[in-house]
C-alpha positions as CSV (number, residue, x, y, z in Angstrom):
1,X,-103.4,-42.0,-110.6
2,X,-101.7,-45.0,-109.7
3,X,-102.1,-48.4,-111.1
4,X,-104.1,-50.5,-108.1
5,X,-102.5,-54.1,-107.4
6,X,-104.7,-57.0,-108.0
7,X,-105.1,-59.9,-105.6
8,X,-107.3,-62.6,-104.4
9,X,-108.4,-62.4,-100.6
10,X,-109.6,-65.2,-98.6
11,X,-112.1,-63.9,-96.2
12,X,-114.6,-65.4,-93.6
13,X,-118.2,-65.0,-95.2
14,X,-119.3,-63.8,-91.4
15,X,-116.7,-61.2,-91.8
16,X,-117.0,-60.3,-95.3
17,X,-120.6,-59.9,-94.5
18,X,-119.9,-57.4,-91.5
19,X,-117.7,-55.6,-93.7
20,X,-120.3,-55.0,-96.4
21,X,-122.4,-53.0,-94.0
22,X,-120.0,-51.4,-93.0
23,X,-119.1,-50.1,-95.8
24,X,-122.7,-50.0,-96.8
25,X,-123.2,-47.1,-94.1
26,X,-120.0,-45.3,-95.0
27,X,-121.1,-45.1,-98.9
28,X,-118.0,-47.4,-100.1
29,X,-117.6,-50.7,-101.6
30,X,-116.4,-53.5,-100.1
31,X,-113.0,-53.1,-102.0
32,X,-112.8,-49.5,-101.1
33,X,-113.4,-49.9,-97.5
34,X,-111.1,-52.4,-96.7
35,X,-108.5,-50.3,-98.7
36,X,-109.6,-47.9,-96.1
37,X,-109.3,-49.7,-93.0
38,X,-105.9,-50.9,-94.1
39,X,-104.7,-47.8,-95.2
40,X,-105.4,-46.5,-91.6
41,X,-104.0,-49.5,-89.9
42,X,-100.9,-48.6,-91.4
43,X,-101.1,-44.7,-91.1
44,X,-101.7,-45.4,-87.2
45,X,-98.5,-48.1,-86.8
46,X,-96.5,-45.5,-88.5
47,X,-95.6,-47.4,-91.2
48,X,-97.0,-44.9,-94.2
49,X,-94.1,-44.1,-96.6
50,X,-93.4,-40.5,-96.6
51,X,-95.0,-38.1,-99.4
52,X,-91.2,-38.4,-101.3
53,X,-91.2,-42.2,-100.7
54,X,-94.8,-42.7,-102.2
55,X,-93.7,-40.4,-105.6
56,X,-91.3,-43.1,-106.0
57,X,-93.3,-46.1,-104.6
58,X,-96.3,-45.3,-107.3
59,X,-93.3,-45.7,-110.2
């Protein structure tokens, strides 16, 4: 597996909050979850690397 990269995220507390149920009722952690949502995000704009591109991206 893939090293995950670190970083600090500023975050509304109203939102963080939101997101913590959220992810609450889909059995994630916070971290995980928004992980998620961006991961989609990106899948839907089309701008997920292809399966070659990630081998090499992971590196």
């Amino acid at each position: 597996m893939a090293k995950k990269k670190n970083f600090p995220l500023r975050i509304d507390p109203k939102l963080y909050e939101t997101l913590e149920v959220w992810a609450t009722d889909e059995f994630r952690s916070v971290n995980s979850h928004i992980e998620y949502l961006l991961r989609e995000s990106v899948k839907k704009a089309g701008r997920l690397p292809s399966k070659q591109d990630k081998g090499e991206a992971e590196e």
